[in-house]
KENU-61028 format. One record per residue (C-alpha): chain; z, x, y. Coordinates in Angstrom, 2 decimals, m for minus. Layout:
{rec "A",{Z,X,Y}},
...
# end
This chain:
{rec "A",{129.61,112.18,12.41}},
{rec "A",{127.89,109.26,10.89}},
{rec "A",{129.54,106.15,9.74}},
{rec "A",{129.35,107.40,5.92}},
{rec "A",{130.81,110.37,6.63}},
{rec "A",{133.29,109.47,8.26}},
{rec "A",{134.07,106.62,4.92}},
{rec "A",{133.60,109.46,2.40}},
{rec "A",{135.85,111.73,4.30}},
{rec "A",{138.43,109.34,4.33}},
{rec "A",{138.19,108.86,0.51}},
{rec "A",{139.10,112.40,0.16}},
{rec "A",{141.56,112.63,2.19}},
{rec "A",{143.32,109.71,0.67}},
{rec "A",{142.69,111.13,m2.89}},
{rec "A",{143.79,114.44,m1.97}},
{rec "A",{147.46,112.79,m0.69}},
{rec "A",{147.42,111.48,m3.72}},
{rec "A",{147.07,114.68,m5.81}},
{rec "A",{149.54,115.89,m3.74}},
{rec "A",{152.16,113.26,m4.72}},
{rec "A",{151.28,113.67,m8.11}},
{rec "A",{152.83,117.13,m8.36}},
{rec "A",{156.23,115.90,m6.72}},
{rec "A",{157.60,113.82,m9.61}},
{rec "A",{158.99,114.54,m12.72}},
{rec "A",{157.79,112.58,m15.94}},
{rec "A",{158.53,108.68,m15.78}},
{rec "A",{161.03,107.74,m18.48}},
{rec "A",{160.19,106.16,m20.97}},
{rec "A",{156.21,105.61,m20.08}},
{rec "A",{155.49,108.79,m18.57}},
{rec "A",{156.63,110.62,m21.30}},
{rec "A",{155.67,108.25,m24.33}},
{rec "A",{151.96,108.27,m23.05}},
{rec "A",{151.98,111.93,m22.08}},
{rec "A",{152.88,113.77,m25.08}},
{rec "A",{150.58,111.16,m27.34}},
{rec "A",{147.72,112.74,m25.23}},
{rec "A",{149.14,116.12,m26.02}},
{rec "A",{149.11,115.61,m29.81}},
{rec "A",{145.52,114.44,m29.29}},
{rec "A",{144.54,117.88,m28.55}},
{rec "A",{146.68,119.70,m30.80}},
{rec "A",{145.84,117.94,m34.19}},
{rec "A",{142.03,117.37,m32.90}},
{rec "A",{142.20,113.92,m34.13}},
{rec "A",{140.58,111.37,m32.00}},
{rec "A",{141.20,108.27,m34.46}},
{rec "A",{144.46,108.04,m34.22}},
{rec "A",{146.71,108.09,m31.21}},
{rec "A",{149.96,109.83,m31.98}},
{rec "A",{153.96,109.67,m30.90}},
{rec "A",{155.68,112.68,m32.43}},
{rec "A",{152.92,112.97,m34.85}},
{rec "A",{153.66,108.93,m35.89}},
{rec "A",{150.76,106.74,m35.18}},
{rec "A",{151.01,104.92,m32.61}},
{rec "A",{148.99,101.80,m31.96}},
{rec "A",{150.13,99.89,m29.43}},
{rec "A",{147.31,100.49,m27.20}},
{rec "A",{143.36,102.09,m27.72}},
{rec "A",{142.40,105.44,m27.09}},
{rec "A",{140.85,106.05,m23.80}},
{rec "A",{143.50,107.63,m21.75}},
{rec "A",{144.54,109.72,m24.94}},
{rec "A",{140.98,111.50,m25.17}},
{rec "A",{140.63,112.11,m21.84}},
{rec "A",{143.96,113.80,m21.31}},
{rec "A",{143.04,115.77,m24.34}},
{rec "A",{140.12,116.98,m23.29}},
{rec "A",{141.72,117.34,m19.66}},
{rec "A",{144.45,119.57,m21.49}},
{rec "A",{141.77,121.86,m23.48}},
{rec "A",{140.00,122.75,m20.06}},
{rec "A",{143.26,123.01,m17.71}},
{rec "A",{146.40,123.47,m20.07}},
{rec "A",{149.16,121.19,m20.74}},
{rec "A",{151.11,120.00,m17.25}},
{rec "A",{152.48,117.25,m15.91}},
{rec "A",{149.96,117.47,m13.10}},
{rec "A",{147.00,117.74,m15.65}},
{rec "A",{148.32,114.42,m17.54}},
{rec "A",{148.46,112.31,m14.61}},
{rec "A",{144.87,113.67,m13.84}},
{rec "A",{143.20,110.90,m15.44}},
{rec "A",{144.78,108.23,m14.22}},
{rec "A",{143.96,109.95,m10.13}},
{rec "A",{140.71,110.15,m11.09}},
{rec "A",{140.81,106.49,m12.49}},
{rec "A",{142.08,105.91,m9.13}},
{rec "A",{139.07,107.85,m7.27}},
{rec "A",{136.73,105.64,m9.37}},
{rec "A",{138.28,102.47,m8.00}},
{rec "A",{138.43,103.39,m4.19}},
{rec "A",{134.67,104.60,m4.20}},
{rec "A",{133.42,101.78,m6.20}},
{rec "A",{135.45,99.23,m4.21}},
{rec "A",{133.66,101.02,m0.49}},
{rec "A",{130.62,101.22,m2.52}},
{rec "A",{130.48,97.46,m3.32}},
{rec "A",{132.26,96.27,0.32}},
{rec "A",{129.65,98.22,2.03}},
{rec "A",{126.58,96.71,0.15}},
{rec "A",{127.88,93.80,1.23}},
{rec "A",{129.49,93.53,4.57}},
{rec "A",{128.45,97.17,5.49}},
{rec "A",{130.48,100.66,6.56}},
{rec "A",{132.72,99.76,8.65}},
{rec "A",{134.21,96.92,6.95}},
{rec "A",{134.04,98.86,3.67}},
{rec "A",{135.79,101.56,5.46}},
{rec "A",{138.51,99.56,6.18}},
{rec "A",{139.27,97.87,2.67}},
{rec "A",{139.42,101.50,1.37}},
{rec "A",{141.93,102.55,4.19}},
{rec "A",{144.18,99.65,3.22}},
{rec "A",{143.73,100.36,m0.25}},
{rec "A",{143.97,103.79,m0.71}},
{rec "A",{147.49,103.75,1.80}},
{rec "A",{149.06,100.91,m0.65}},
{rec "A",{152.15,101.57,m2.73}},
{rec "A",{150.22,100.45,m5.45}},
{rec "A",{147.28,102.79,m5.21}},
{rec "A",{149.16,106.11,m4.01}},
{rec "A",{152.16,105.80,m7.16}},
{rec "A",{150.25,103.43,m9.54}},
{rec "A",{147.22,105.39,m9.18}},
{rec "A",{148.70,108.57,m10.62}},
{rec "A",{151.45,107.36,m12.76}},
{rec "A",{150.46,108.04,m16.50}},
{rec "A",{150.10,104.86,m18.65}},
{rec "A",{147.36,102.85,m19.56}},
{rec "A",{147.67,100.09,m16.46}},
{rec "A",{145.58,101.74,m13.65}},
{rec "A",{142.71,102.46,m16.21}},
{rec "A",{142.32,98.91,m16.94}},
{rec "A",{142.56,97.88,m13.08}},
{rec "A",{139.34,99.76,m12.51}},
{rec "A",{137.38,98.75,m15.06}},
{rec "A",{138.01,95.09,m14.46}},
{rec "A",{137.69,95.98,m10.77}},
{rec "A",{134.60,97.98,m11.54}},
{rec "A",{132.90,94.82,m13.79}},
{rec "A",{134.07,91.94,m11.60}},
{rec "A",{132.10,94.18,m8.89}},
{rec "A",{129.02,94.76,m10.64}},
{rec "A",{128.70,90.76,m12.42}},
{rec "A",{129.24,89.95,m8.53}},
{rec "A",{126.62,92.05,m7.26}},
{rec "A",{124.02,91.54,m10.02}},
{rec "A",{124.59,87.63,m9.08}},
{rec "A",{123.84,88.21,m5.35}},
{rec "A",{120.33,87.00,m4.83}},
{rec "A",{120.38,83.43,m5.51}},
{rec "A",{116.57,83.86,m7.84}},
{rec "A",{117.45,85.54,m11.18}},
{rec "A",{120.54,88.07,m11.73}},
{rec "A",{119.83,92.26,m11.85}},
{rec "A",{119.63,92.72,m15.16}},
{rec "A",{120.57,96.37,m14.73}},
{rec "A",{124.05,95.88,m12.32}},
{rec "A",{125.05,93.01,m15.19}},
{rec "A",{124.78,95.32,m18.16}},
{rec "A",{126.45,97.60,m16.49}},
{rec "A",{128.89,95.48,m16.09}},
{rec "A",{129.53,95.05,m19.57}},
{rec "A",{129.78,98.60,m20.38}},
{rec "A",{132.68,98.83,m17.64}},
{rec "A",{134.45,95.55,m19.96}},
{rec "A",{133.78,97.64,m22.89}},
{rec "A",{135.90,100.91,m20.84}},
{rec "A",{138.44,98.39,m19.88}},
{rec "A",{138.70,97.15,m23.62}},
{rec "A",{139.11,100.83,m24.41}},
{rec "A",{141.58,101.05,m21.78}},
{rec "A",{144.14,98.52,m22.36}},
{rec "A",{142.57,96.29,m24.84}},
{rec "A",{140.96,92.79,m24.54}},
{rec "A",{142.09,91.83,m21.45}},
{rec "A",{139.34,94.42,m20.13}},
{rec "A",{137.18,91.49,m21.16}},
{rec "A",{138.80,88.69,m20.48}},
{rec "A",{140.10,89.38,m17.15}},
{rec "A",{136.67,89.58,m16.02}},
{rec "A",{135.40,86.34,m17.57}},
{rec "A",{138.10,84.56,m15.86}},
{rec "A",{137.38,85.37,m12.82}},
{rec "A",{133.69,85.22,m12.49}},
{rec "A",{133.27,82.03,m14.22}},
{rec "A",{135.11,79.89,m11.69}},
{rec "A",{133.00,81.83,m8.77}},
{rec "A",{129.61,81.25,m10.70}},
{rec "A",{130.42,77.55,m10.94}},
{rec "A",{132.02,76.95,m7.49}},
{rec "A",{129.03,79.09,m5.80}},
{rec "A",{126.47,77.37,m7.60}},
{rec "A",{125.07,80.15,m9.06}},
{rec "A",{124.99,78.60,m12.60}},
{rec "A",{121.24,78.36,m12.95}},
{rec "A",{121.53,82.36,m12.81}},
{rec "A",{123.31,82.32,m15.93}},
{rec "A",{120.76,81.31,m18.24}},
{rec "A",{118.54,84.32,m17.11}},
{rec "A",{121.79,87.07,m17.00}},
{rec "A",{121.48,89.99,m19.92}},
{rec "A",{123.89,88.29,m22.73}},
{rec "A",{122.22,89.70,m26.02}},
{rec "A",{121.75,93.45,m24.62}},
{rec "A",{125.28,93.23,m22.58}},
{rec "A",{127.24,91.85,m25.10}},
{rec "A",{125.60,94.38,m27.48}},
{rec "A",{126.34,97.28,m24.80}},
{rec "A",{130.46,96.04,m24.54}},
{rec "A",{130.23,95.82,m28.66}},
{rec "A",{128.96,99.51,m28.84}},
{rec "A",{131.49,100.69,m26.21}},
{rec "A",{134.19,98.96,m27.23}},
{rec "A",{134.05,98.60,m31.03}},
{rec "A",{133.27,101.83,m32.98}},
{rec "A",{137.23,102.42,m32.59}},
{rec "A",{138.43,99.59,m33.45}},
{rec "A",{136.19,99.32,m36.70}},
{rec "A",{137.44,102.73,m37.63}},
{rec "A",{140.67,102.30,m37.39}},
{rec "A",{140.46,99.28,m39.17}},
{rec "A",{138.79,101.14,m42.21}},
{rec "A",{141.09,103.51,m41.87}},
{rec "A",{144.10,101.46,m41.45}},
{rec "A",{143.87,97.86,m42.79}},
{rec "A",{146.75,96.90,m41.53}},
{rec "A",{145.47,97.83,m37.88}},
{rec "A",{143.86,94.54,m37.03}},
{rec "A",{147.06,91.99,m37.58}},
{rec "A",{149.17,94.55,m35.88}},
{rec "A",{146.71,95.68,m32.59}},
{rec "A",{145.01,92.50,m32.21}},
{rec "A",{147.78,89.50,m33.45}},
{rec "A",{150.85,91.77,m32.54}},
{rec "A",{150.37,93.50,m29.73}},
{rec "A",{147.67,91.47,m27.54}},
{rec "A",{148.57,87.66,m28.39}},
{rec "A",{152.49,87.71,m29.51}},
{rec "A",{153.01,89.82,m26.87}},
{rec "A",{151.39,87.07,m24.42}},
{rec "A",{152.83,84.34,m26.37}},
{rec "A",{156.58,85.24,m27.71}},
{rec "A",{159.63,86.15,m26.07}},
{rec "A",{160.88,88.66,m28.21}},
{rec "A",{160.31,91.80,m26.44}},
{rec "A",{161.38,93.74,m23.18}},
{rec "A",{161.36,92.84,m19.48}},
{rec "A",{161.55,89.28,m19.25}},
{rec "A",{161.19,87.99,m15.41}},
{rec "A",{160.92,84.96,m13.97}},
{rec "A",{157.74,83.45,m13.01}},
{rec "A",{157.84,84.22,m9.24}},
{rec "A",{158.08,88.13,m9.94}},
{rec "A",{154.55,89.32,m9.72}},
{rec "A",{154.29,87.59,m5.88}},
{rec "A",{156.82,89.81,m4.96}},
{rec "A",{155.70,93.20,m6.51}},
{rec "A",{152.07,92.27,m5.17}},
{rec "A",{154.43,92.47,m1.46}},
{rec "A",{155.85,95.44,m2.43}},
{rec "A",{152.67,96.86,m3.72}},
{rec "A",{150.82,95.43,m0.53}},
{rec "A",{152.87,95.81,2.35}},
{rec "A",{152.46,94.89,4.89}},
{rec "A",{149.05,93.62,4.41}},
{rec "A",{150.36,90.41,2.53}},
{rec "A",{152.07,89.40,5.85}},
{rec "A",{148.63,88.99,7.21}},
{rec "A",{147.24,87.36,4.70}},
{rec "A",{149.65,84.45,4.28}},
{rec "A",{149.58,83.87,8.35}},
{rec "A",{146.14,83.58,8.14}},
{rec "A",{145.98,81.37,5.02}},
{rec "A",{148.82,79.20,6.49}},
{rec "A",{146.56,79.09,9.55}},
{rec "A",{143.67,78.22,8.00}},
{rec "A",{145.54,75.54,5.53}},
{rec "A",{147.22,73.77,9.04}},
{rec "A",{143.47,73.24,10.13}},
{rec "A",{141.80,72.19,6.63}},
{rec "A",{139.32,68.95,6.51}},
{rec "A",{139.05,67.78,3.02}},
{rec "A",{136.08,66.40,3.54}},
{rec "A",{134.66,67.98,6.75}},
{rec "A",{133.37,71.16,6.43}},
{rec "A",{132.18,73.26,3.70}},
{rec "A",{134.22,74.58,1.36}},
{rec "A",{134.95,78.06,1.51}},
{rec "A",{132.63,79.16,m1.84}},
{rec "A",{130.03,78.17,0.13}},
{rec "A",{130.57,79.52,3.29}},
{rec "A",{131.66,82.98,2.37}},
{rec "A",{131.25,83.50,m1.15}},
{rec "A",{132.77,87.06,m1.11}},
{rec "A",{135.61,85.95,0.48}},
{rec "A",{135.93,83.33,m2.04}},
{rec "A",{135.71,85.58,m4.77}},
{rec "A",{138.37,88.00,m3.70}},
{rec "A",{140.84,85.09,m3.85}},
{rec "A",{139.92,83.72,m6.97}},
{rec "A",{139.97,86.91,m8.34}},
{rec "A",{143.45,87.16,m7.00}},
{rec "A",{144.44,84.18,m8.20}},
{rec "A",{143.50,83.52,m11.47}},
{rec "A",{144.69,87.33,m12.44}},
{rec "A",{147.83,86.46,m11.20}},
{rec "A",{148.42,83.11,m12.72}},
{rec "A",{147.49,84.71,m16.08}},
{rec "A",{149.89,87.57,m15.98}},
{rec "A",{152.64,85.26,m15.16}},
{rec "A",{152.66,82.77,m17.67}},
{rec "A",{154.08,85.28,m20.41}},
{rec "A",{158.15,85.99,m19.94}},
{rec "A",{157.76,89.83,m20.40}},
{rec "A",{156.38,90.95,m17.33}},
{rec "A",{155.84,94.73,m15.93}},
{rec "A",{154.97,95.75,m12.55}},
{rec "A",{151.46,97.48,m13.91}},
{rec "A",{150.14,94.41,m15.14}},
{rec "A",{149.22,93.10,m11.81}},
{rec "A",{147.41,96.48,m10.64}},
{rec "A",{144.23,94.91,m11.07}},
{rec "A",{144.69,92.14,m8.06}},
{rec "A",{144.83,95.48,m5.55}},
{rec "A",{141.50,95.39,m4.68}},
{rec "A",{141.11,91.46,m3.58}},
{rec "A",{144.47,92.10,m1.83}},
{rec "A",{142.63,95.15,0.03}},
{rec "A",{139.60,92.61,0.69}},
{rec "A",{141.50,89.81,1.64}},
{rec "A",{143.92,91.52,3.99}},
{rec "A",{140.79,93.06,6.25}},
{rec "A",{139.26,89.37,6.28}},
{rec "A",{142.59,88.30,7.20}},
{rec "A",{143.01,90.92,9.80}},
{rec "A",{139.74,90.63,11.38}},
{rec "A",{140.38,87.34,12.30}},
{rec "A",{143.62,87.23,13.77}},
{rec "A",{142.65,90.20,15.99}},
{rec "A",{138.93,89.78,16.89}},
{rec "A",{139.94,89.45,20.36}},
{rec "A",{142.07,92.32,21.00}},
{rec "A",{140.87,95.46,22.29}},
{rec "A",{143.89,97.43,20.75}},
{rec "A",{143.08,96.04,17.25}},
{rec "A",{142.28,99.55,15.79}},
{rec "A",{144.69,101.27,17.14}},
{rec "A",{147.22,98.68,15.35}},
{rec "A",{145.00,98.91,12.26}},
{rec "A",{145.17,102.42,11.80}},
{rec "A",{149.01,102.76,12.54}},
{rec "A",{149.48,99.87,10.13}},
{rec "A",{147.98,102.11,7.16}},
{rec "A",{150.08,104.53,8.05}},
{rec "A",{153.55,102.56,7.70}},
{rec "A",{151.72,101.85,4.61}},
{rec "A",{151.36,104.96,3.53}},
{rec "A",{154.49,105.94,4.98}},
{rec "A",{156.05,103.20,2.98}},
{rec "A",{154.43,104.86,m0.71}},
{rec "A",{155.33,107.87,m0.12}},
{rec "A",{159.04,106.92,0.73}},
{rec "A",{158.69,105.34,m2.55}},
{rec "A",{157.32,108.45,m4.74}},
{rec "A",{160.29,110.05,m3.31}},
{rec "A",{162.49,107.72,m4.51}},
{rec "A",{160.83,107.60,m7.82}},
{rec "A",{161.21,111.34,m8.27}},
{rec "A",{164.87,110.72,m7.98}},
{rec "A",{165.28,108.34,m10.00}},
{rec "A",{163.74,110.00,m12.74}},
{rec "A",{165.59,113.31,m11.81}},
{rec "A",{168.51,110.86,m13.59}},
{rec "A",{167.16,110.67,m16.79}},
{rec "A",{165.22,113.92,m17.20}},
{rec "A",{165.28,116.87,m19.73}},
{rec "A",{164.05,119.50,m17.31}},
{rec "A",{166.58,121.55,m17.97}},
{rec "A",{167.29,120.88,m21.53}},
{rec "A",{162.99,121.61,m22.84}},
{rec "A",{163.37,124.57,m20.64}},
{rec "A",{166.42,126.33,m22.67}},
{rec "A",{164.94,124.93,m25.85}},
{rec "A",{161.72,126.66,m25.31}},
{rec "A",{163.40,129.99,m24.25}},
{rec "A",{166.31,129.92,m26.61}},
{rec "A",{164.37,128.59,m29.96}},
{rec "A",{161.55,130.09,m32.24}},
{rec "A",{158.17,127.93,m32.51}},
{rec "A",{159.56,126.98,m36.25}},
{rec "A",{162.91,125.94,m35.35}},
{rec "A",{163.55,122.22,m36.86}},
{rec "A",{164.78,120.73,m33.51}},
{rec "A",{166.81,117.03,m34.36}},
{rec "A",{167.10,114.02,m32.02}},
{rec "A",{169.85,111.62,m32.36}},
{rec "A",{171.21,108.94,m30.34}},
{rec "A",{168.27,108.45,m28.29}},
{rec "A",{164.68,109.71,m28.01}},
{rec "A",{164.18,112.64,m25.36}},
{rec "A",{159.98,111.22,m24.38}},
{rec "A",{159.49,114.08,m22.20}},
{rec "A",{160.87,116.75,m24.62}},
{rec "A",{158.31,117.75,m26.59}},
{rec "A",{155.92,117.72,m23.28}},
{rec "A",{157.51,119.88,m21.63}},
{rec "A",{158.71,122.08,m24.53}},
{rec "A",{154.98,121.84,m25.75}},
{rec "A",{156.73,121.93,m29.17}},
{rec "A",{153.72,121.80,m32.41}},
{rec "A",{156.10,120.67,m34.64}},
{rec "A",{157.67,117.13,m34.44}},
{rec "A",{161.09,116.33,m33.66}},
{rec "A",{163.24,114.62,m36.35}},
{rec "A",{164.52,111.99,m35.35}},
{rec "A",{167.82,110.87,m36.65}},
{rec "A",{168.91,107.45,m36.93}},
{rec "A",{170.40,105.01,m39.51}},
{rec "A",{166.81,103.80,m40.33}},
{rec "A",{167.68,100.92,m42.83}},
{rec "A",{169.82,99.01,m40.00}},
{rec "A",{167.21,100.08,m37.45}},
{rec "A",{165.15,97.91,m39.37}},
{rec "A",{166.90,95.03,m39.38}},
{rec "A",{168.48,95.04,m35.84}},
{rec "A",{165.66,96.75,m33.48}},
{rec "A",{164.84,94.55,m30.86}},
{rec "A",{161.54,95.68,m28.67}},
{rec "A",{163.04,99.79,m28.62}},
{rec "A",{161.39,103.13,m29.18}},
{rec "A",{162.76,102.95,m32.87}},
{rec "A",{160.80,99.67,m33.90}},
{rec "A",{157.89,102.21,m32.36}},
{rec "A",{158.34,104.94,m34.74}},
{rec "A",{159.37,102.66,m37.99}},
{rec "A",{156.29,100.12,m37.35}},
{rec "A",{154.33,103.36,m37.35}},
{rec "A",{155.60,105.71,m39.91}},
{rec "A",{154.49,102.20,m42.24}},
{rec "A",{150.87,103.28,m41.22}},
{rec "A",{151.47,106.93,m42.32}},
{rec "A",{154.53,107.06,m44.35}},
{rec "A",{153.87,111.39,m44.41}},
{rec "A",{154.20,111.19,m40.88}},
{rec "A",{157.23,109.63,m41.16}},
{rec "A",{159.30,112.13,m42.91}},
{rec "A",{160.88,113.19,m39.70}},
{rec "A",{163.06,109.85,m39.89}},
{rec "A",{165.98,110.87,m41.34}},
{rec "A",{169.65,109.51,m41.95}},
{rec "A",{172.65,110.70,m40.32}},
{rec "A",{174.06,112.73,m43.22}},
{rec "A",{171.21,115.69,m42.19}},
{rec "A",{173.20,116.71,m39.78}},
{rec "A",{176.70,117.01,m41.53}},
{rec "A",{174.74,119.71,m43.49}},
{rec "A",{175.18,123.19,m42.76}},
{rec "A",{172.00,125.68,m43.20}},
{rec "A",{171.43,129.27,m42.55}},
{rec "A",{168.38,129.00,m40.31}},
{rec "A",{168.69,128.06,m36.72}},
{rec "A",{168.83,124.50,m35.73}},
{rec "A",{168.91,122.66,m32.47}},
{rec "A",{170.09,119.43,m31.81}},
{rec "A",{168.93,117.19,m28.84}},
{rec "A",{171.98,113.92,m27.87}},
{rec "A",{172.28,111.81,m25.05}},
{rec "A",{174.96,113.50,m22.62}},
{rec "A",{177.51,110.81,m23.34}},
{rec "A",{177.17,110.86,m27.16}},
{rec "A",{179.95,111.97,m29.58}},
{rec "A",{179.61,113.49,m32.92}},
{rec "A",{181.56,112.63,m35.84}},
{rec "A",{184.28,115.18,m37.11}},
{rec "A",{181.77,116.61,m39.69}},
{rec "A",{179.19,116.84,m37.45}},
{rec "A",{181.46,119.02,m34.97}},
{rec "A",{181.98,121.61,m37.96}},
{rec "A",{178.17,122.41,m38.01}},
{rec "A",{177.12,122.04,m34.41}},
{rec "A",{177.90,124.12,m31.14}},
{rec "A",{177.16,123.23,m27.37}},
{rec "A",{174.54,125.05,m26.36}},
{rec "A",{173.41,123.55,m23.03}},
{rec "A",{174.57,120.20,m21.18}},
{rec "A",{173.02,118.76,m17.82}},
{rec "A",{173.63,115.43,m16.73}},
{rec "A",{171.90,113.21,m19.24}},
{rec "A",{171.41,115.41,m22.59}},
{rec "A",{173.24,117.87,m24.59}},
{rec "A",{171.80,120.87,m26.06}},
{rec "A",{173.40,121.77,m30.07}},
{rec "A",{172.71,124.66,m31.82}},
{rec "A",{173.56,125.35,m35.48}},
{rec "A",{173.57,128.10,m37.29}},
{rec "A",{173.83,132.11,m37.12}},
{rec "A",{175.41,133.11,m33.69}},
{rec "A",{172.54,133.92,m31.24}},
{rec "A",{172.02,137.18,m29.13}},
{rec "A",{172.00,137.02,m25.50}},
{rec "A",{169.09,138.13,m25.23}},
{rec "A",{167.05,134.72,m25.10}},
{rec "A",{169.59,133.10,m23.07}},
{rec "A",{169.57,136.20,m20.28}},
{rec "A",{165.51,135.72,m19.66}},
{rec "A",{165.97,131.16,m19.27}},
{rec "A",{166.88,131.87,m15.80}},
{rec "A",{168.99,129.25,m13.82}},
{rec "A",{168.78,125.62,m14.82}},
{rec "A",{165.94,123.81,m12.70}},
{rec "A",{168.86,120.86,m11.69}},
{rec "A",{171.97,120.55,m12.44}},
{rec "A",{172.56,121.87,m15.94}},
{rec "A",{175.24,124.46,m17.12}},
{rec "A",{175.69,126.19,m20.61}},
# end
C-alpha cells in the first residue's frame, strides 16, 4: 500500500470513530439543543433569512450551520445523528485539508502524522461532532490561514488562485461564527508575512478580487437581514461580536489562564511534548547567534504564531467557553509532531511510542464522550418528548414554565411552538445573560412571533381541550395552578402536566417503557 493510501485510510478510519461517537450522546444542554432545533425550524418554515428558536428569531449568530442542517434534515430526516452531521463533516474538511497542506509541504509521512494526532485529540473526536457553531469556524480559519500560507510559499509573487481562495474560506468562516472568520486569519498571517519577510509579496497578492470574493460570500446575509430587520446591525454586529468581547455582563467568566489548560485537555498528551521541547530549545537560545526561527523554518514558525496570537485574543475577554479555542487544534497537531520528531530522532522504537501515544489519546476522548453522555443523561427530556409525542395530538398547545426544555421540541419534532410562560415584564428588567433575554431580545424583532410569551395567569385557566404542561422536576405550582393541572409523567429532571378531559389508555399503552429513568 502506498504512502497515500495508507494517509487516506487513516482519515477514514478516524472519521468513521467519530461518526460512531456521534450516535452515543444525547443532545448537549443548553447548546446542543438551542442550535439543533433552530436548524429544524429552518426546514420546516423554509425560511433561510432568518434563523429561528421556537419560531423567535434568533440572531445571535449567522446562518451557515442552520442551512446546512436543514438541508441535511430534508434528505435524511430529523435525528440527533443527522444534526451533528455537519459539524463531522466540518470536521472531515479540517483533517483532509490540514494532511493536504502538511503534505505539500513536509510530505506524507509527516502529514500523516499531524492528522493521527489530530484526528485522536479530545478536541477533534467530541468538538468535531458536537452541534454549535465553534468547529465550523475552526476550519474555515484553519482552512484560510492554510491557503494565504501556501499561496505565499514561493518567495517571487503569491498564487493568485490559493489566496482568493482563501478569502472565500474567511467569507465561510464569517458565515460561520461571524467576523472573527476574518479576523482570526489576519492576525495571524500578518505577523508571519512580516517576520518571514515575505512583505514584498503583498503588494502583488489578489486584494480587489479577494476582498470582493469574502464580500460576496459573506455579505448577501447580512445585507438582508439588515433590510429586513433594521435593528439587526446594532444588535449582531455592536451586541453580539464587540460587547461580547469587550463587557462583562454575560455568562462564563474565567480567568485568564483557562484556555492553556483546556488546550491540555483538548491536546493531551501532545502538549507535554511540546513544552519539553520548547523549554529545551529556550535553555539553549542565542539572542544574537543564530537565526531566528521565522527564518529557519517558516512553517514551524507559523504554527506557533498561529497558536499564539489565537490564544492571546480569546483570552483577553472575561467570558470564555471551551469552543472558542478550537481553532488553535491544528498548530497544536503541527507543533506536537515537530516537537516529537526531535526529541525521538534517535530512537528506533519512536513509532511504536507514537502510535500507542494516539491511542491513549484517543482512548482519553472517548473516555470523555462517555462521560459527556452522562452528564447530559442529567439534564435530558428523553423520556418526557417521548410521552409527549405519544400521548398528545400534533395541535395540542404544549406550555413551558420554569425553565426552557432546548431539546423538547427536537426530539418531539413538535410544528407548533411551545409557549413559554414566564413573568415577562420582570424578565425584562432582571435577566442577566439567560435563555429568556434570548427569546424577549427576539420576539422585539418579530413581536407575532412572540405571542407564545405569556404570563403566569394562562395557566390558572381551565379549558376544555387538552393541554400539556412541561416544569423543571423540582418546580411547584401554585394552589390554582394544582386545580387545573395533573401529573402526567416525571423522570428525574422534568415533569410532564396534562390538563383537561381525562385521557384513554390507549396512547399511554403504545409509549412503551421510559428510555431512562422516568415513571408516570
Amino acid at each position: 500500500m502506498t504512502e497515500n493510501k495508507k494517509s487516506w485510510l487513516t482519515i477514514a478510519c478516524i472519521w468513521l470513530l467519530l461518526l460512531i461517537l456521534a450516535t452515543i450522546r444525547p443532545l448537549s444542554l443548553p447548546d446542543e439543543g438551542r442550535y439543533a432545533d433552530i436548524g429544524r425550524w429552518m426546514f420546516l418554515s423554509g425560511d433561510w433569512l432568518v434563523p429561528r428558536l421556537n419560531g423567535i428569531p434568533f440572531f445571535h449568530k449567522p446562518p451557515l450551520l442552520y442551512w446546512l442542517q436543514a438541508e441535511v434534515f430534508s434528505l435524511m430526516g430529523v435525528h440527533v445523528w443527522t444534526a451533528r452531521l455537519v459539524t463531522a463533516v466540518h470536521a472531515l474538511i479540517m483533517l483532509s485539508c490540514v494532511y493536504l497542506g502538511v503534505r505539500h509541504i513536509q510530505g506524507d509521512i509527516t502529514a500523516r502524522k499531524v492528522s493521527m494526532v489530530l484526528g485522536s485529540s479530545v478536541g477533534f473526536l467530541i468538538g468535531g461532532q458536537y452541534i454549535n457553531h465553534d468547529f465550523l469556524v475552526a476550519t474555515w480559519i484553519t482552512v484560510a490561514i492554510g491557503l494565504f500560507a501556501i499561496s505565499l510559499k514561493d518567495d517571487d509573487q503569491p498564487n493568485a488562485l490559493w489566496a482568493r481562495l482563501g478569502f472565500v474560506a474567511c467569507g465561510l468562516g464569517v458565515l460561520s461564527k461571524g467576523l472573527i472568520g476574518v479576523v482570526l486569519p489576519g492576525m495571524v498571517m500578518l505577523p508571519w508575512v512580516l517576520m518571514t519577510g515575505k512583505t514584498r509579496q503583498l503588494i502583488h497578492f489578489p486584494w480587489i478580487s479577494g476582498l470582493l470574493l469574502l464580500a460576496c460570500t459573506a455579505m448577501p446575509w447580512m445585507l438582508e437581514a439588515q433590510r429586513h430587520y433594521p435593528e439587526f446591525f446594532d444588535y449582531f454586529i455592536i451586541g453580539q461580536h464587540f460587547s461580547r468581547f469587550s463587557g462583562n455582563q454575560f455568562n462564563n467568566q474565567q480567568a485568564w489562564w483557562f484556555y492553556p489548560g483546556v488546550i491540555a485537555i483538548f491536546m493531551f498528551p501532545w502538549v507535554i511534548f511540546i513544552a519539553w521541547n520548547a523549554l529545551q530549545k529556550l535553555l539553549v537560545w542565542r539572542p544574537f547567534g543564530d537565526k531566528g526561527l521565522t527564518q529557519r523554518d517558516p512553517w514551524t514558525a507559523l504554527a506557533w504564531i498561529w497558536l499564539l496570537m489565537i490564544l492571546l485574543f480569546f483570552s483577553l475577554p472575561t467570558s470564555k467557553l471551551m469552543g472558542y479555542i478550537l481553532p488553535v487544534i491544528p498548530p497544536v497537531a503541527l507543533l506536537a509532531v515537530y516537537s516529537w520528531n526531535q526529541l525521538t530522532s534517535q530512537k528506533k522504537s519512536a513509532p511504536f511510542w507514537f502510535t500507542g501515544l494516539c491511542g491513549l489519546s484517543m482512548a482519553f476522548a472517548i473516555g470523555g464522550n462517555f462521560l459527556a453522555r452522562y452528564n447530559s443523561l442529567e439534564d435530558a427530556a428523553l423520556d418526557t418528548a417521548q410521552k409527549l409525542t405519544c400521548l398528545s395530538a400534533p395541535k395540542d398547545p404544549v406550555f413551558v414554565t420554569g425553565d426552557y426544555p432546548f431539546d423538547v421540541p427536537f426530539l418531539a419534532n413538535r410544528s407548533q411552538a411551545l409557549i413559554v410562560v414566564e413573568n415577562w415584564d420582570e424578565a425584562r428588567r432582571n435577566s442577566g445573560d439567560n435563555w429568556r433575554r434570548v427569546f424577549f431580545e427576539g420576539a422585539d424583532f418579530d413581536p407575532a412571533s412572540g405571542k407564545v410569551l405569556q404570563n403566569p395567569d394562562v395557566l390558572q385557566q381551565s379549558s376544555s381541550d387538552v393541554r400539556w404542561l412541561i416544569t423543571p422536576a423540582q418546580f411547584q405550582l401554585t394552589p390554582a395552578m394544582q386545580t387545573v393541572w395533573q401529573i402526567a409523567f416525571e423522570e428525574k429532571a422534568w415533569k410532564l402536566w396534562r390538563s383537561g378531559p381525562t385521557p384513554s389508555d390507549t396512547g399511554a399503552a403504545h409509549c412503551g417503557p421510559p428510555r431512562t429513568n422516568g415513571k408516570p
